[in-house]
N, C-alpha and C positions, 0 to 999 in steps of 0.2 A: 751941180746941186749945192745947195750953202749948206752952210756946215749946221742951223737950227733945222731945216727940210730934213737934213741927213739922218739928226737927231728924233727928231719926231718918227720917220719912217722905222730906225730901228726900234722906237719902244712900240709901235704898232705892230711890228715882226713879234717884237719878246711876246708880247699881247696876246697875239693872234695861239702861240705856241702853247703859250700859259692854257689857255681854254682850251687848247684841241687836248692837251696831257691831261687835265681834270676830266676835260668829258668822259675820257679814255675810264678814267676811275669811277664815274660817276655811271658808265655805260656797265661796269663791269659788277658795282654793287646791285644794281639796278635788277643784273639779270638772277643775282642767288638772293633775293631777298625775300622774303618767304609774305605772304597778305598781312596787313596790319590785323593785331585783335587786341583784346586788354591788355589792361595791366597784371590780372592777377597770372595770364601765362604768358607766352612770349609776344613780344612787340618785334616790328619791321626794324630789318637791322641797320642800323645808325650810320651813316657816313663821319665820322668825326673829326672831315674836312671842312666838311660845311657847316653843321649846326647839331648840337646835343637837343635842342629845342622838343621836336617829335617825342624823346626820350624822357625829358622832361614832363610833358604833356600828358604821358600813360600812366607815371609812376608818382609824381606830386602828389596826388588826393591821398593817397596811402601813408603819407610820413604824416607823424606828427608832432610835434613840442610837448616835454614833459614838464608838466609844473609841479611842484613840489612842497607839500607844508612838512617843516621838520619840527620832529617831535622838539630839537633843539640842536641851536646854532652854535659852534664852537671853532673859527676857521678863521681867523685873523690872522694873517702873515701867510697863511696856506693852504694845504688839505685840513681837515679834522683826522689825525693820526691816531684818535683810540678808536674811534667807528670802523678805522680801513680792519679789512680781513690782513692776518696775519705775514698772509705772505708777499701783502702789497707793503703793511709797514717796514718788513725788512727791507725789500728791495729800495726803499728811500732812506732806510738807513746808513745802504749800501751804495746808494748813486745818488749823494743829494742833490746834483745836479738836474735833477728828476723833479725835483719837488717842489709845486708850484707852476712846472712848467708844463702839465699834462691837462687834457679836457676830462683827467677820471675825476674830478669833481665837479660836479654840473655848478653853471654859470650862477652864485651866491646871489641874494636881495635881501633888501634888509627886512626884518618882520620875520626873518625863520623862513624864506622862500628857497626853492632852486629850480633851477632847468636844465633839460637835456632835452635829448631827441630820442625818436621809436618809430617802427612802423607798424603796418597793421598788417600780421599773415594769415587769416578769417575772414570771411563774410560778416562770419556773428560776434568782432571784436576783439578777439585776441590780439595783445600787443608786445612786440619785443624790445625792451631796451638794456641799458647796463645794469647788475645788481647796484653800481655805488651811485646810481643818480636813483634813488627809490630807497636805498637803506636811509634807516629810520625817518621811514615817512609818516605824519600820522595823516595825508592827505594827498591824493594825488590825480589830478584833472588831465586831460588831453586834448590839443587844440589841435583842431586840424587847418590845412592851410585855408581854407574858404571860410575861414573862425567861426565855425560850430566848437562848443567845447560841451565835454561829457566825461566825468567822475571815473574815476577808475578803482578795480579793487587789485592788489599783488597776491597773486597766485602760488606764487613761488619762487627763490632766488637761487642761486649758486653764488658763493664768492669765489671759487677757486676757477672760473671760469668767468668771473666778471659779467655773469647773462642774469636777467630775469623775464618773466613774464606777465603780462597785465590781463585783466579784464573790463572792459565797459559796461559800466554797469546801464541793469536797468534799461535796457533800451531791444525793441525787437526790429529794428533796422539794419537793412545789409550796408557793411562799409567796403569799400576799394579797399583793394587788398593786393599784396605782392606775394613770391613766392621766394623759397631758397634756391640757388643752382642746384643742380644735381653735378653737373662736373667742375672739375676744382679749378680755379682762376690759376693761369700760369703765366710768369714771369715775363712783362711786355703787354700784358691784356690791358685793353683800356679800362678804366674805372669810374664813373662818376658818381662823389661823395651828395648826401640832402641833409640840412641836417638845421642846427637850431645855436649857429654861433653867436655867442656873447646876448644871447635874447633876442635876436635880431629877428628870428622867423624862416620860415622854409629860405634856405640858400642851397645854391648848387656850384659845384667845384667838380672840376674833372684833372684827370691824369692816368697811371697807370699802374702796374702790381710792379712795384720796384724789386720787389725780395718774398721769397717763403719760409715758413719754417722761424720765425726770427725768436728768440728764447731771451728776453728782456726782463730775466728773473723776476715776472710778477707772482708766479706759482709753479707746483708741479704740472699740469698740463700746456704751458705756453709752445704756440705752436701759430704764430701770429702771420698773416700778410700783412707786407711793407708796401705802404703806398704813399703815391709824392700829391695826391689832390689834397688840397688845402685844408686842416684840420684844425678847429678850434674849440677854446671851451664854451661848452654848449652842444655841440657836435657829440658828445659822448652817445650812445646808443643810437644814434643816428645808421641806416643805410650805404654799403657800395654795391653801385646796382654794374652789370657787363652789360654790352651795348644788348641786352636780349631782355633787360629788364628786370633781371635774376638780383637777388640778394647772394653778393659775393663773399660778404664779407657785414662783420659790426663794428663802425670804428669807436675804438676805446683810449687809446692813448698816444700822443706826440712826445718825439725829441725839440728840445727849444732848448738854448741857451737864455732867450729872449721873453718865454712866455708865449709868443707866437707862431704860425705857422713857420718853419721852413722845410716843407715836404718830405720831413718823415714823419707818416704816421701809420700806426699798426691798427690792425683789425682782424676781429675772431673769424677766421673761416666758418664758411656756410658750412661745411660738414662736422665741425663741432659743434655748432650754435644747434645747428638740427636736432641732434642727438638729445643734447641737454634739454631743449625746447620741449622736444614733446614727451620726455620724462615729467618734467614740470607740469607738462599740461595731464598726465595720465594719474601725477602722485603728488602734487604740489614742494615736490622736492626730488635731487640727485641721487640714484643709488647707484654706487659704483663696486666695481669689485676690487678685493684686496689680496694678496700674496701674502704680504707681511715681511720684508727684505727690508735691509738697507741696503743701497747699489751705489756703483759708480760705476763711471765708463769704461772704457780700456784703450788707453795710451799705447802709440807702440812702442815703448819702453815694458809696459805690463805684456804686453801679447808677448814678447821676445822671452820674457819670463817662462809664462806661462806655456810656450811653445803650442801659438795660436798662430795662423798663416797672413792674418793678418787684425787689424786693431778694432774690432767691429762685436756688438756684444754688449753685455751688463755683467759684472762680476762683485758678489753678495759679499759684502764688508761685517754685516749683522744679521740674525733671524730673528724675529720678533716673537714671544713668550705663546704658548697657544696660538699660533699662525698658521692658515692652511699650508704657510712653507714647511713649517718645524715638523707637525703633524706627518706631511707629506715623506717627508727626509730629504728636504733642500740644507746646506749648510754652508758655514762661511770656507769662502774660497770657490765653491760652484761657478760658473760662466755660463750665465744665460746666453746660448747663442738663437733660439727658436722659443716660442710660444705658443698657443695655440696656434698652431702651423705658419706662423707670422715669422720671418727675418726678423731679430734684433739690431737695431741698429749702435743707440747707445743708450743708457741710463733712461734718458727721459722717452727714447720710444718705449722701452718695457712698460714705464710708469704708465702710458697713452693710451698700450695694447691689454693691459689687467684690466684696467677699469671701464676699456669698453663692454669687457666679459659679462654676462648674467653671473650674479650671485648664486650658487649652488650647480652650476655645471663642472664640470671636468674636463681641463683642460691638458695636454701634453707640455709639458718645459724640454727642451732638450737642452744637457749642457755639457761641459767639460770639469772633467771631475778628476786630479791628479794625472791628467792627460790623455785620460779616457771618457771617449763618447759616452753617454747615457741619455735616458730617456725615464721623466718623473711624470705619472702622471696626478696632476692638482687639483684637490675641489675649491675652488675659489670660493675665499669668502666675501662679508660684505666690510664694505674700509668702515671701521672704526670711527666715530665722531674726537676722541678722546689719541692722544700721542698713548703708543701701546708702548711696555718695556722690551727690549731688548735680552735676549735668553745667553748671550754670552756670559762665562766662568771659564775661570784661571785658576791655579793655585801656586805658590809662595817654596821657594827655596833660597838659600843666601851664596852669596861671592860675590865679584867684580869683574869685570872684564875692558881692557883697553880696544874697541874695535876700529886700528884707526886705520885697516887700511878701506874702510866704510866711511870711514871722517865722524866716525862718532865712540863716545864713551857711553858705557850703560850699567846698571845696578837694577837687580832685584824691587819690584816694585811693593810698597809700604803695603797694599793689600792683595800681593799675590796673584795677581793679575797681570801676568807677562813682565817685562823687563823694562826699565823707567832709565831715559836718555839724560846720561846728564851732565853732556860737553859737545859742543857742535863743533867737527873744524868747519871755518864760514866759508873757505875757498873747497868745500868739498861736494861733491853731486845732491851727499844728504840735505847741505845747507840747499842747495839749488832748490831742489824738492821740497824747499817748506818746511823740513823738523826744524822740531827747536826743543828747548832741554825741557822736562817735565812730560812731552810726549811718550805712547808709552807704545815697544814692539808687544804687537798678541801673538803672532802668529811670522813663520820663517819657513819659504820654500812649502806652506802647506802644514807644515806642524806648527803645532800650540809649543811656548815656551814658556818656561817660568824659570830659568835664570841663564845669566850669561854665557856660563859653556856649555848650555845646547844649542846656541847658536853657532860658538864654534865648531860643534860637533856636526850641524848638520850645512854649514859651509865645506866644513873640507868634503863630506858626500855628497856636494850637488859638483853637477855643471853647470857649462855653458856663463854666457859673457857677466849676468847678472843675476839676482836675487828677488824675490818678490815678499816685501814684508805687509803684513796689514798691523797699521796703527792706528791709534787712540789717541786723538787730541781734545780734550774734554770731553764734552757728547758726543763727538763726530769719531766715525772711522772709516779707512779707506787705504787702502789698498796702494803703493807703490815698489818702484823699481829700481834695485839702487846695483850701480856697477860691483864685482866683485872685486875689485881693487880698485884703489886711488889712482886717477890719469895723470 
């Protein structure tokens, strides 16, 4: 046989192999694939060997493109950074690598326009997209992909969730409509993105749940899926649908060095979007519950402290002034380790697990309280529109004290409020830890202090490897763990 005969037979063998291993796939989707029906519930399950198309097909009429008149334009070089909600300004404060390079601003035109994307979860029109592609809109239309366009009214927004809601106006026609998942997208699921890049109009992109959970300091409830389908500006409140047709997820924002895709982008879980979604729709706004803490996590440097079995929990740095904490008898140093019967895991679950709560229920906290179990139980209130005060007090007594085998010097602080730092050694665990001189100790092993040799006094009474001090670095406090000698 010649050597091209040889050639050709083996690619007909590869061939022959290739198709009988597909069909194998194709026999096997074939038999658990449930009857095709709409859109608004599940569709036949996608082979996403061969084509997203079918998938395509059910869920398209449901997306739309949002157009946008703004009350006014201010975004040359970037975002418009006094409109962002407060906790998205910080986070580009804080990564400005961030800035400019996300879809949270819908796609600019000149004239005061913008765009995004949304779907429709209604028959009778309700629409969901991002609150930042709709804040300050004084006009906002919706095109669907067969270019029907129909006016919309905003219902209601969240910034701390980056969701709002629409309405169509005026119209008594049923629209295609999609639905939320009821189970969560886990890690490897496929995904395909619909959305409305760069003004372009319905586009579609696929890929998968790259990561859960991801905490990309936009707010306190970030609780993002990572996904690698292509996400651009314009894309903002656009859909990711699982091959079943289900709304997985809302994508709201991309990592870019470049401004453009390179497959990481984040989106709001269905199981938040929900929540918030149909609040909006029952009160044209979010009510959430409030505790009134300030928390942080627990390091296992702080567990070792605290003599916890392991690093898991939220432990109360502040209590806020009239707070169902305060009221209750939560106080600083507490370790939330349970909730209304909820595992805590760290800081931001607590923050996730309060404010799913109804306003006015009573709820259980369990926590550890100078090393003892306890059980609080709390009327939640409602969270505060306004930053509430802080109900911590100190009082003032005089001296000095050298604590170097801490790596730090401290003095009496000017208003009596614990003891004001104010020498770092920089090779010491303190420096490690972030003090720096001006920061001030409240609190040592659990006691309030107000001058130097109570500290000493309640070093030499404690055990064990380390110490657990809660400090004050301007407005913030929080809780650390410092060796009881220099290594």
């Amino acid at each position: 046989m010649s050597a091209a005969n040889l050639t050709t037979t083996r690619k007909t063998i590869y061939g022959l192999l290739g198709a009988a291993l597909l069909g194998t796939s194709v026999l096997t989707a074939s038999a658990l694939a449930p009857l095709p029906v709409r859109a608004d519930t599940a569709v036949a399950v996608i082979d996403p060997t061969r084509s997203f198309a079918p998938l395509v097909e059910k869920v398209m009429p449901s997306v739309v493109s949002v157009e946008v008149k703004l009350r006014a334009v201010s975004n040359e070089g970037g975002p418009d950074m006094q409109r962002m909600p407060d906790e998205f300004r910080q986070f580009f404060d804080q990564f400005p690598q961030f800035r400019d390079r996300l879809p949270n601003r819908p796609q600019q035109r000149g004239g005061g326009m913008a765009e995004g994307s949304g779907f429709v979860i209604t028959p009778d029109g309700y629409v969901v997209t991002n609150n930042h592609v709709v804040d300050n809109a004084s006009q906002v239309s919706l095109r669907f992909q067969n270019g029907d366009l129909y006016d919309a009214d905003v219902v209601g927004t969240d910034p701390k969730t980056d969701l709002a809601l629409l309405k169509i106006k005026n119209s008594d026609k049923s629209f295609p409509f999609v639905k939320f998942a009821s189970a969560e997208a886990k890690v490897g699921d496929w995904v395909m993105a619909v959305g409305n890049p760069f003004g372009l109009g319905g586009t579609v992109t696929a890929g998968i749940v790259s990561a859960r959970g991801r905490d990309i300091g936009s707010g306190p409830y970030d609780d993002f899926l990572q996904i690698d389908a292509s996400i651009n500006r314009g894309n903002s409140g656009g859909p990711a649908f699982n091959l079943d047709g289900q709304v997985v997820g809302i994508n709201t924002a991309i990592f870019s060095p470049s401004g453009g895709s390179v497959g990481i982008g984040f989106a709001i879980p269905a199981s938040t979007a929900n929540d918030v979604i149909e609040s909006l729709k029952a009160n044209g706004a979010v009510t959430r519950g409030w505790l009134g803490v300030r928390i942080q996590g627990i390091t296992p440097d702080l567990a070792e402290g605290l003599g916890l079995k392991e690093a898991k929990g939220a432990i109360i740095s502040d209590v806020t002034e009239d707070s169902p904490a305060l009221k209750a008898g939560l106080k600083q140093g507490d370790t939330i380790l349970r909730a209304n019967g909820q595992a805590i895991a760290d800081a931001r679950d607590l923050s996730r697990t309060i404010a799913k709560v109804k306003p006015g229920s009573e709820i259980p906290v369990d926590i550890i309280r100078n090393g003892k179990a306890e059980t609080i139980n709390v009327k939640i209130g409602v969270m505060p529109n306004d930053t509430p005060r802080m109900a911590s007090k100190q009082d003032k007594q005089d001296d000095k004290l050298d604590l170097s085998a801490l790596g730090l010097n401290v003095t009496p602080a000017d208003d009596g409020a614990g003891v004001t730092i104010t020498a770092i050694d920089p090779d010491s665990p303190a420096a490690e830890r972030g003090l720096q001189p001006g920061d001030v100790i409240l609190e040592v092993a659990g006691t309030q202090v107000t001058n130097p040799s109570e500290i000493q006094k309640i070093l030499k009474g404690e055990k064990g490897k380390s110490v657990v001090m809660l400090v004050r670095s301007g407005d913030n406090q929080r809780y650390i763990a410092l060796p009881r000698e220099k290594s």
